[in-house]
N, C-alpha and C positions, 0 to 999 in steps of 0.2 A: 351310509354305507352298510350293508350287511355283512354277515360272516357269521363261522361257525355257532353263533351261538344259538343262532338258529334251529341249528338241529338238536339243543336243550329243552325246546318245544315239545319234542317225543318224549316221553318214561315208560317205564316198563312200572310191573310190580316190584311195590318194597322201595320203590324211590323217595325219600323224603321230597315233599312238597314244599316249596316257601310261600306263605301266605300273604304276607306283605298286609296284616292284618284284616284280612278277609276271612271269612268264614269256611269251615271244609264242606264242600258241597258232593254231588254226583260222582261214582268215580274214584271214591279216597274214605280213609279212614284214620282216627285219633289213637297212637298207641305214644302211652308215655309222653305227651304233651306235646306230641309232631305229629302233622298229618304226613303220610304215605298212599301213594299210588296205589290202587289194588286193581287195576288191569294195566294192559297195553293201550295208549291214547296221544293225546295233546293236552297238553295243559291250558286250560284258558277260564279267564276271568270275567265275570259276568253277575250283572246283579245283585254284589255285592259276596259273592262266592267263586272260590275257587275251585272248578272242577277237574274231571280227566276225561275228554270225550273219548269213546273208543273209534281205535280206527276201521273199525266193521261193526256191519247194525245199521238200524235206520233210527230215525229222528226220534229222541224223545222229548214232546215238548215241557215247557218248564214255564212259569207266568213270568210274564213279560218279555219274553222272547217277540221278536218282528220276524213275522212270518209273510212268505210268498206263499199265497192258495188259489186253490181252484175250485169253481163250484161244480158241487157232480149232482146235487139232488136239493129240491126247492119243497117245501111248502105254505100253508096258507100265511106261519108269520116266523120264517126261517129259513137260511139256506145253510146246506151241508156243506162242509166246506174242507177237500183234501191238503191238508199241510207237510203234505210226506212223512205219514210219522202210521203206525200200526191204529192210532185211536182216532174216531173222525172229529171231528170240529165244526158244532154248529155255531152260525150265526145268527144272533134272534133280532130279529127286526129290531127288537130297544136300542143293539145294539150296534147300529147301522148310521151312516151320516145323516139321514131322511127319514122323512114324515111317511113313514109305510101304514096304508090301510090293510086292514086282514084282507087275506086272499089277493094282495095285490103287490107281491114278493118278486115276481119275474119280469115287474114294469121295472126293475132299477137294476136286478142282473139276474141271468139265467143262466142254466146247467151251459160248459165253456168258460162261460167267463171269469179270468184272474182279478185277485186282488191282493193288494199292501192291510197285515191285520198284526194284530196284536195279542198274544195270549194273555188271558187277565187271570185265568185261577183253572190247578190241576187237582184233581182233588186224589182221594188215597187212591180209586176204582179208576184213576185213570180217563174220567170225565173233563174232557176240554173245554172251554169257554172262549172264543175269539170276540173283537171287539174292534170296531172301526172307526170309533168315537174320541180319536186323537190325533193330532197335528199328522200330518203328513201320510195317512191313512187314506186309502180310498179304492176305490176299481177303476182298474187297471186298461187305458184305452192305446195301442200302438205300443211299438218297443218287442223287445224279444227276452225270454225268460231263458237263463241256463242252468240246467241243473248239476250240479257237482256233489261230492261228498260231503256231508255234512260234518265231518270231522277238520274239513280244510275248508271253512269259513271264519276260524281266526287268522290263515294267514293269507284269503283274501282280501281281512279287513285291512290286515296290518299293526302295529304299535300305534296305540294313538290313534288310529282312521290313515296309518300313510301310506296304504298298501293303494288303499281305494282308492284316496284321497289322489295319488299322481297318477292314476288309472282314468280318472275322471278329467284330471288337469291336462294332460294330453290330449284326450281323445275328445274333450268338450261334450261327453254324453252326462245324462243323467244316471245315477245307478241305487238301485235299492237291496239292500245284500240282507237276504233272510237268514237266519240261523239255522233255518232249518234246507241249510243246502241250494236255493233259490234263490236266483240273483234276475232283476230285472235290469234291463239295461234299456237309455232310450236315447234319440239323437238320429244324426244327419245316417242312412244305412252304413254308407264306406266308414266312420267312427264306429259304429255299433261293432263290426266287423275284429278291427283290432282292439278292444274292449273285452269281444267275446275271448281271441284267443289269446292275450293276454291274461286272463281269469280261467283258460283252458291251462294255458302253462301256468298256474299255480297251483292248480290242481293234479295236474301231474305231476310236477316237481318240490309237492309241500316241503319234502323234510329236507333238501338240496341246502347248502351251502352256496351264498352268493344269489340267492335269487331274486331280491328287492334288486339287484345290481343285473342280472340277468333282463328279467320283466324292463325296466328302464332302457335299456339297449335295444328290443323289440320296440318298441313303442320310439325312442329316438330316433331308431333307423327308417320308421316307417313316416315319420314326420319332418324327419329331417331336421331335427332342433335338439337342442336336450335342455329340460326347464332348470329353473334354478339360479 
């Protein structure tokens, strides 16, 4: 069941943060042995850090983040790669599932085409590194990508994976949910359909009271079952 506490997800500044033994990460600062909020955000846990994403802005990436990208610009042993964020994201051949010979970068994907990657290292200037050299990684063939706000990709996930998780359980699609706002979805069109706007009403209704309870209701009514 959901309920208000949902909308403890939002802080402002000056909110004490609880870290649940996590580290103060993006977003927060250490005064007097308590982290606090220093903008307006979500609160969400990630890689072993607890940050405060803002609710305006676009993507900034962070290592290890799974990212949905797109290639806009190729060469002889690398592809660029848009992760919706202000800084680009090359891919180097190293770091690719296949044996790429130089100059021979747009035999395995060209400018269009998406892929499931992986941020491995941001450095101070803001230089990205992606990487496709991990389980469930790859480029991206069929399915439909949505893009939503990247501040409301913790409560597409859900606690735990269970936002997704009965998003997927219903509708029988596959789903990849990037951090950085990019969600791929795949499966039969007519599931793709309620998937997508199921993940649309999340996106408009992040900080709603009752929404894991709301989403559920769309999604049983359209199936005509309710799991569980």
């Amino acid at each position: 069941m959901d309920s208000s506490a949902a909308r403890r997800e939002l802080v402002i500044p000056g909110d004490v943060i609880e870290t649940h033994g996590l580290k103060p990460g993006e977003g927060t600062y250490v005064e007097g042995g308590k982290v606090f909020a220093s903008l307006l955000g979500i609160r969400s846990e990630h890689g072993g850090y607890v940050d405060v994403i803002p609710l305006t802005g676009r993507y900034i990436p962070r290592a290890d983040d799974d990212v949905v990208g797109q290639v806009v610009d190729l060469g002889p042993s690398h592809w660029l790669v848009d992760i919706n964020s202000p800084y680009p994201a090359p891919l180097h051949a190293t770091e690719s599932p296949w044996r790429v010979e130089f100059g021979e970068t747009s035999h395995f994907m060209d400018v269009g085409d998406s892929l499931l990657a992986r941020v491995i290292s941001v450095d101070e200037t803001k230089r990205v590194q992606i990487t496709m050299r991990d389980q469930g990684l790859r480029r991206l063939t069929g399915g439909q990508i949505v893009e939503i706000s990247y501040s409301k990709v913790p409560r597409v996930i859900g606690k735990s994976g269970s936002m997704i998780s009965m998003i997927k359980s219903y509708t029988k699609t596959q789903a990849f949910v990037g951090q950085n706002g990019r969600i791929w979805v795949d499966g039969d069109p007519k599931d793709v359909i309620h998937a997508v706007r199921a993940v649309h009403m999340i996106d408009e209704n992040a900080q709603a009271a009752g929404l894991t309870d709301a989403v559920e209701d769309y999604l049983a009514g359209a199936y005509g079952r309710k799991e569980g």
